[in-house]
N, C-alpha and C positions, 0 to 999 in steps of 0.2 A: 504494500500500500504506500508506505512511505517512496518508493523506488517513483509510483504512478505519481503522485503527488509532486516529487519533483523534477519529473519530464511536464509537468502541466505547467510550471514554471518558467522553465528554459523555453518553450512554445510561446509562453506571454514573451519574454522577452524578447526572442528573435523573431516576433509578430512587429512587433512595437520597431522594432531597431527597421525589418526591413519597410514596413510602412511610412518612416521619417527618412529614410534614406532613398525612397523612389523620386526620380526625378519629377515634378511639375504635376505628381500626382496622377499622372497617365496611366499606369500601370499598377496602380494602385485596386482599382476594384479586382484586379487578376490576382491581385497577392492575396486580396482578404479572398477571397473563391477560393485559390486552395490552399489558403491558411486554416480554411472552416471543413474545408473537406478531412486535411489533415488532426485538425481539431475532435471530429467526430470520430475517427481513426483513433486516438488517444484514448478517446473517452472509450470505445467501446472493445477495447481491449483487455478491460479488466471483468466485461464479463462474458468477453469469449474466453479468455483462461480461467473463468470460474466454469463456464460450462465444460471447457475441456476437462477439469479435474474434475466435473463431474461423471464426466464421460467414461475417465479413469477409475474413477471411483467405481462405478457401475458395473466396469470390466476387472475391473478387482474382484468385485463381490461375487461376480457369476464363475471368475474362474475358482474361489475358497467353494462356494455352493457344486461345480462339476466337480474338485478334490473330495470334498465332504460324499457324495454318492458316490464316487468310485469306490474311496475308500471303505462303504459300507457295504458296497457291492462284491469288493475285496473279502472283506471279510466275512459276509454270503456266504461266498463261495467258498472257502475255506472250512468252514463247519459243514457246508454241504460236503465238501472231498473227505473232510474227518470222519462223516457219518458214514457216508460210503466206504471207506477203509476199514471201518470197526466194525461196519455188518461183514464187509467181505472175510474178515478177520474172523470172527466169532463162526462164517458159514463154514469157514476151512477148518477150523478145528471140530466144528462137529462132525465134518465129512472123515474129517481123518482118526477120530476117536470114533466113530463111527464102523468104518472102518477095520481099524486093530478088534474093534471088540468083536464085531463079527465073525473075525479068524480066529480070536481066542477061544470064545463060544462057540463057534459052528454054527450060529442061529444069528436071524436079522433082527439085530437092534435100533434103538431109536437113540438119541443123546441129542440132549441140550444142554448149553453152555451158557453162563452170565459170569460176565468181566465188570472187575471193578478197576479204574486208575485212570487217567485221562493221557498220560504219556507213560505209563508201563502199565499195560494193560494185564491184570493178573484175573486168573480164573478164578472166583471167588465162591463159583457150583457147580454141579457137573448130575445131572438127572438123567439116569438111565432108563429107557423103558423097554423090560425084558420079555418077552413073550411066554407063558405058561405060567405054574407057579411059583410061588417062593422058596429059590434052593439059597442055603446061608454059605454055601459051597463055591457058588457061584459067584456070589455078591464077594466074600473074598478074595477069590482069581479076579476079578474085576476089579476091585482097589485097591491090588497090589500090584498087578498090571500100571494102572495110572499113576499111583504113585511112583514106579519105579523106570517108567518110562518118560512120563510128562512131568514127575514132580508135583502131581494132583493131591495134596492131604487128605485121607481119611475120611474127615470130616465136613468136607467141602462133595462127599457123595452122596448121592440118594438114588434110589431103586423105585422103580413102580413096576406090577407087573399088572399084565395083561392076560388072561386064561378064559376058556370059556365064556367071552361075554361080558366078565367082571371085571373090574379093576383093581386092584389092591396097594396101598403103599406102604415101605419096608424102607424101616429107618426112623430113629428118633422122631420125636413130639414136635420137633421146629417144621419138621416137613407135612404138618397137617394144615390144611386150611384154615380161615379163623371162626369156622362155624365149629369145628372139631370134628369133620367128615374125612375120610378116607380116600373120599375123590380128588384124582388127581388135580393140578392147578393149570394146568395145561392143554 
């Protein structure tokens, strides 16, 4: 402002100096013509640099608002690929504990897995479901298997079986539902 202020100055006075210094005043309505032209020029440049900054401004804002949705879009897509990765992770270990147990057994089994950690993902269950009924013969070859291949603890296993129609669950009190029914959760 001050800068505008004292270019308005210097205008008066080189208005002033050339208007006494024209000869016989001939050329004098040609000075003040574009002494006003110039004048108006002066004057409206302090708010076409205000509109430029605002223009600035404006272009500032829309480019923090396109970083701001990328960025969330970014990170979208990030928990989408995490999710993805930790189903495809959790299907692989069922296919493949799936799997072993089958060849241990000789019979088609079922397994389900739930992981607990967000960057080390640890097995935290492991639900078998065995077809006929309840051998405790079995249920041993099967958690010592796990454990001794996958490192699966003991207690991180449950049994369901499946015979005749019926369902049954085999394994501690934590693996019943919360009505206290024996059906499966699954």
């Amino acid at each position: 402002m001050y800068e505008w202020m004292k270019n308005l100055a210097v205008y008066y006075i080189l208005l002033c100096t050339v208007v006494n210094l024209s000869p016989d005043g001939k050329y004098t309505r040609y000075f003040r013509y574009f002494m006003g032209l110039f004048l108006i020029t002066m004057i409206c440049t302090p708010i076409f640099s205000l509109l430029r900054s605002r223009g600035e401004l404006e272009e500032s804002f829309q480019k923090y608002l396109l970083e701001a949705e990328l960025s969330d879009a970014s990170y979208m897509q990030e928990n989408v690929q995490e999710q993805y990765l930790r189903e495809g992770y959790v299907e692989e270990i069922q296919n493949e504990l799936k799997e072993s147990l089958t060849r241990l057994l000789g019979e088609e089994t079922w397994v389900e897995v739930s992981l607990a950690g967000e960057e080390t993902m640890k097995i935290t269950e492991v639900r078998v479901l065995l077809p006929g009924d309840r051998d405790i013969s079995r249920e041993e070859a099967v958690k010592k298997n796990l454990e001794q291949v996958y490192g699966i603890v003991e207690g991180a296993v449950s049994f369901l079986y499946k015979g005749d129609g019926t369902e049954a669950v085999a394994g501690d009190s934590s693996d019943r539902n919360a009505s206290g029914s024996d059906s499966p959760a699954f």
